[in-house]
N, C-alpha and C positions, 0 to 999 in steps of 0.2 A: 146627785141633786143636793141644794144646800136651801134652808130654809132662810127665808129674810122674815122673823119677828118683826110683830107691828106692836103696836102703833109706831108709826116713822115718819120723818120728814127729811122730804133731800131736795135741791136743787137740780133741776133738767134742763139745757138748751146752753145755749154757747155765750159766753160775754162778749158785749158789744163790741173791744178791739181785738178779739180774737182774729188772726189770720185766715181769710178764707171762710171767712161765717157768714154763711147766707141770712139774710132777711128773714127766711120764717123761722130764725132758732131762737127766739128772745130766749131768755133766762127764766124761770116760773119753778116756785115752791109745790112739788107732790107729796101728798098726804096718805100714805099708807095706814089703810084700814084694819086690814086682815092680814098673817101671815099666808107667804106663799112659798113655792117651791120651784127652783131652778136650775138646770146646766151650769156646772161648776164649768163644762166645756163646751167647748164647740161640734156640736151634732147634726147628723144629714137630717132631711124631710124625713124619711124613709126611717131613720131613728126617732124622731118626734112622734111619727103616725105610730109608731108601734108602741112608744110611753103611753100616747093617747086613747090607744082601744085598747089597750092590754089593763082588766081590773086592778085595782091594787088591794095588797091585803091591809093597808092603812088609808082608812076613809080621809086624813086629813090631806093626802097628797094625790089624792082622785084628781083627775081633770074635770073641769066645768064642760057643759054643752056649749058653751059658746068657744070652745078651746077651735082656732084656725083649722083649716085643712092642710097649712102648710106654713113654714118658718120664714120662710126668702121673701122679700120682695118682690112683684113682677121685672124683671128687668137690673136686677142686684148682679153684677161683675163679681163683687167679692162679700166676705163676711166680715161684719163690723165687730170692730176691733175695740179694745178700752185701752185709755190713756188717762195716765194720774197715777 
């Protein structure tokens, strides 16, 4: 896991001539509140669920109750990739 410090601001969604950009990706500034904590890599459901019920001995990187039941999309072929 790797923590993203906040306060932050990044850009999300696709620029308008990007190749292959659907309609609902406009471009939009998010505002990072809180630090949080992430997958450096790429993990099954089945690894997510067990980060998620398994306590932690550091309260800052506990999961919320609102944490998914699962990572995948309905209907996801593959796992999403970064570019840049």
């Amino acid at each position: 896991m790797i923590v993203v410090p906040a306060p932050g601001r990044f850009m999300v969604g696709s620029p308008k001539h990007e190749p292959s950009r659907d309609i609902s990706e406009d471009q939009r500034e998010v505002t990072i509140d809180y630090p949080f904590a992430i997958s450096a890599f790429e993990i099954t459901d089945e690894q997510y669920r067990h980060f998620r019920d398994t306590p932690s001995r550091d309260p800052a990187i506990t999961p919320s109750k609102e944490c998914p039941d699962r990572l995948s999309s309905p209907g996801a072929t593959r796992p999403a990739t970064a570019t840049g």
